[in-house]
Backbone as CSV, one residue per row, in Angstrom:
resi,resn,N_x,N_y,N_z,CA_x,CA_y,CA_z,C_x,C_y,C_z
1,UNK,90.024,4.105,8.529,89.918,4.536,9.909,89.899,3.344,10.869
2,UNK,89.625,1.948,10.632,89.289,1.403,11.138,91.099,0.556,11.658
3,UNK,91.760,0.486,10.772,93.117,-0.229,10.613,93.628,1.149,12.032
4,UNK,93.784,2.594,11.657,93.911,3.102,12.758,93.492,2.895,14.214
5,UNK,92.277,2.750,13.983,91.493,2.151,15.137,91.941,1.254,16.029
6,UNK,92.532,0.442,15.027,92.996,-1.180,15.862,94.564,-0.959,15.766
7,UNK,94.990,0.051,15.341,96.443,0.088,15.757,96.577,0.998,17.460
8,UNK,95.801,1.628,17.334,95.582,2.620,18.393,95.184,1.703,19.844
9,UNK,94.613,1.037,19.309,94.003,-0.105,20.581,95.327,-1.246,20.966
10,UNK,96.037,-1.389,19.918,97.618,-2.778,19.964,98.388,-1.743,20.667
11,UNK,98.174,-0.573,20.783,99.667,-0.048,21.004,98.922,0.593,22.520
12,UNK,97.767,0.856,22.696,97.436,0.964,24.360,97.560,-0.198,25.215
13,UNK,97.349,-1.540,24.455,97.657,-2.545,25.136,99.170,-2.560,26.005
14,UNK,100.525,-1.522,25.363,101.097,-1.351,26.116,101.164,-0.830,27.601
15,UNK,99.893,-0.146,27.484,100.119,1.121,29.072,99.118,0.432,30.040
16,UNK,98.086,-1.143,29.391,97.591,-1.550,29.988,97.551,-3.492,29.810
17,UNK,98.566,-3.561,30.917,98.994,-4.923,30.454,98.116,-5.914,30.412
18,UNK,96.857,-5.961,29.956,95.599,-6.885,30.473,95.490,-7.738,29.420
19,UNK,95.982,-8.000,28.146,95.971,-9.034,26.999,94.764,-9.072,26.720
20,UNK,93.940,-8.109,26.895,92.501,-8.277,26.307,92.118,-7.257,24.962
21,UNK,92.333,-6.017,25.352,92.429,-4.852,24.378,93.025,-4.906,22.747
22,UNK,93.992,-5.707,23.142,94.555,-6.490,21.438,93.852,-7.311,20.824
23,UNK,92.703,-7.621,21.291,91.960,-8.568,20.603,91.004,-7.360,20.262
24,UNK,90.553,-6.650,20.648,89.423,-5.495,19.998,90.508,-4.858,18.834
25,UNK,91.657,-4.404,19.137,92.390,-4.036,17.948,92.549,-5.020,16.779
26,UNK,92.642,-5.846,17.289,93.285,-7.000,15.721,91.553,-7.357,15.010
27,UNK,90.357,-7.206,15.631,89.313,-7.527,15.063,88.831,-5.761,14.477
28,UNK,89.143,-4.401,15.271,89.402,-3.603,14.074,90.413,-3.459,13.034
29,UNK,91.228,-3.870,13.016,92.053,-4.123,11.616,91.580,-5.429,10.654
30,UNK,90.925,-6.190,11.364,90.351,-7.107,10.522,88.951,-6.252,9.301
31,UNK,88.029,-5.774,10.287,87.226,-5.019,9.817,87.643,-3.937,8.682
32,UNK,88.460,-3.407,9.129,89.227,-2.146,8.080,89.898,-3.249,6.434
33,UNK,90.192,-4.354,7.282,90.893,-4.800,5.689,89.773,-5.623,4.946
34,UNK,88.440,-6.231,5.418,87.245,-6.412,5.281,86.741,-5.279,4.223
35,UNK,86.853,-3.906,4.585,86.039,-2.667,3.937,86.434,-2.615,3.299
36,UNK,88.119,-2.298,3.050,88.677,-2.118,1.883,88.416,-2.979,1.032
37,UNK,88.070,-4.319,0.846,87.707,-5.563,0.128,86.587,-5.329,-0.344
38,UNK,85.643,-5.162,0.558,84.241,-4.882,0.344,83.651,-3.620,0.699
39,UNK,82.674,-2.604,0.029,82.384,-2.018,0.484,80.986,-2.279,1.334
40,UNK,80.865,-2.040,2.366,80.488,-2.321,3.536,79.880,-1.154,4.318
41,UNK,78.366,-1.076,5.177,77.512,-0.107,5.311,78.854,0.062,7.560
42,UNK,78.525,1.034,7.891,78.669,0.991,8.960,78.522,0.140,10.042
43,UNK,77.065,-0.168,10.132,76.743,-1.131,10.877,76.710,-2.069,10.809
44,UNK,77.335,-2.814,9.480,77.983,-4.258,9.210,79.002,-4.333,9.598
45,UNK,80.177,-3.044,9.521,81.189,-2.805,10.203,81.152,-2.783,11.925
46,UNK,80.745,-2.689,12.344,80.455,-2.696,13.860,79.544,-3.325,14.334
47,UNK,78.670,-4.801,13.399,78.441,-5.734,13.733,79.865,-6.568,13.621
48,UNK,80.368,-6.915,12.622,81.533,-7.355,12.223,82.642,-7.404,13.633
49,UNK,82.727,-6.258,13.901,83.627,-5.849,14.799,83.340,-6.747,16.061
50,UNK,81.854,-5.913,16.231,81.790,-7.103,18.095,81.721,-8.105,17.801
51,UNK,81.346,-9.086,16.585,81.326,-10.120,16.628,82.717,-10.936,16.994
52,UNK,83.445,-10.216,16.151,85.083,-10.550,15.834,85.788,-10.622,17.323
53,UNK,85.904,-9.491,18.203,86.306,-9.320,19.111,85.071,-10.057,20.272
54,UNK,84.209,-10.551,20.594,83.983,-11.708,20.977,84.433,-13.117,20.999
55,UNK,84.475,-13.603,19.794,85.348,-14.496,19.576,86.461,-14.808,19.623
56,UNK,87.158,-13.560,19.320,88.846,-13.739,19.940,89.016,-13.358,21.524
57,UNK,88.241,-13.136,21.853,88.271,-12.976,23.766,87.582,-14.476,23.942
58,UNK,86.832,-15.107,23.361,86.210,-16.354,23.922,87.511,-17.064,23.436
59,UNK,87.776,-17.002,22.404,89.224,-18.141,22.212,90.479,-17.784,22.608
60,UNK,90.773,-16.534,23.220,91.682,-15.892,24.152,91.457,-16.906,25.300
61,UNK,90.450,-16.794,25.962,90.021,-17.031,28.094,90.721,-18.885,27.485
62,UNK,89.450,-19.323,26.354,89.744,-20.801,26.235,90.682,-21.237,26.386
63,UNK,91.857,-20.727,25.487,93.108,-21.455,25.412,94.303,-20.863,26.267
64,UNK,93.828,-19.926,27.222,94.582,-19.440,28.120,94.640,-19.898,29.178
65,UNK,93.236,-20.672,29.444,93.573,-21.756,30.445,94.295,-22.749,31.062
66,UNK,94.894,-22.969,31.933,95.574,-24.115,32.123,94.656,-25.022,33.094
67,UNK,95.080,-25.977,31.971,94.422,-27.275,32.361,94.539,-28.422,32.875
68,UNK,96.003,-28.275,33.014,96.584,-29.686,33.685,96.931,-28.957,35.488
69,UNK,96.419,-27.983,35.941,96.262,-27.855,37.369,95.996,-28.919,38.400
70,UNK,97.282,-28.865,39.464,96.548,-30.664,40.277,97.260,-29.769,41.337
71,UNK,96.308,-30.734,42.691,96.701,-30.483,43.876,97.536,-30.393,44.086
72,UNK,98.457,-31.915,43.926,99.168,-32.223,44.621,100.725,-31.394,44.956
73,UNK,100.986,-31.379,46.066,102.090,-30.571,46.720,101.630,-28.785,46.704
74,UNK,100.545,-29.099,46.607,99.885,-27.325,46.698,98.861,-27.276,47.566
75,UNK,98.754,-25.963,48.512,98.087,-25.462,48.978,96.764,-24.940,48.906
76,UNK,95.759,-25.310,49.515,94.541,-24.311,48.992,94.453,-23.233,49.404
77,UNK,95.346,-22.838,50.224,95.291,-21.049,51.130,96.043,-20.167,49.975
78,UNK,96.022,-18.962,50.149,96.238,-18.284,49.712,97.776,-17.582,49.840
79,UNK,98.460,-16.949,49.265,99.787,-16.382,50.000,99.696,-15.893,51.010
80,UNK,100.557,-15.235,52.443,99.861,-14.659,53.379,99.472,-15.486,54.562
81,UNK,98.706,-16.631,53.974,97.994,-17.607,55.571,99.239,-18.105,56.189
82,UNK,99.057,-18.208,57.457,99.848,-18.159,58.156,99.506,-19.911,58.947
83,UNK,100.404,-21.281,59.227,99.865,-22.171,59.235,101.160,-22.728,60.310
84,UNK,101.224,-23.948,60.662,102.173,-24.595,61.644,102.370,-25.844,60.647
85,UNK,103.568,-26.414,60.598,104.206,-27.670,60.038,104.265,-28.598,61.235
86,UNK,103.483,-29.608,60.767,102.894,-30.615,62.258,103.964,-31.985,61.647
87,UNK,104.577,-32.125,60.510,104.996,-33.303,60.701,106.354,-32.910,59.302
């Protein structure tokens, strides 16, 4: 149930483009192929789970960052502001 689980969650990630939801799916399919390996009480399973999907959202945000962001030739306003070219 659990491999369902996390297929059900990869394939809503379509109708909701937020790249977050695939990480709760791929840590229930992790869990499901976990059980099948081991048999495993529920609530190891759904400790397992949030743990899993924590971590792949913390190493999701991490490495989704960009890090080489620099001022230069950029604006701090927003799209929209409206400004005069003085030189």
């Amino acid at each position: 149930h659990w491999v369902v689980f996390g297929l059900l969650l990869i394939v809503s990630e379509i109708f909701m483009p937020l790249f977050i939801v695939i990480w709760f799916g791929l840590s229930a399919i992790i869990v499901g192929l976990v059980d099948k390996l081991f048999d495993t009480s529920f609530a190891t399973e759904i400790l397992t789970w949030t743990v899993l999907s924590v971590v792949f959202l913390a190493l999701w945000f991490m490495f989704s960052k960009d890090k080489t962001i620099s001022k230069s030739g950029q604006s701090d306003f927003t799209l929209g502001t409206k400004g005069i070219v003085t030189q």
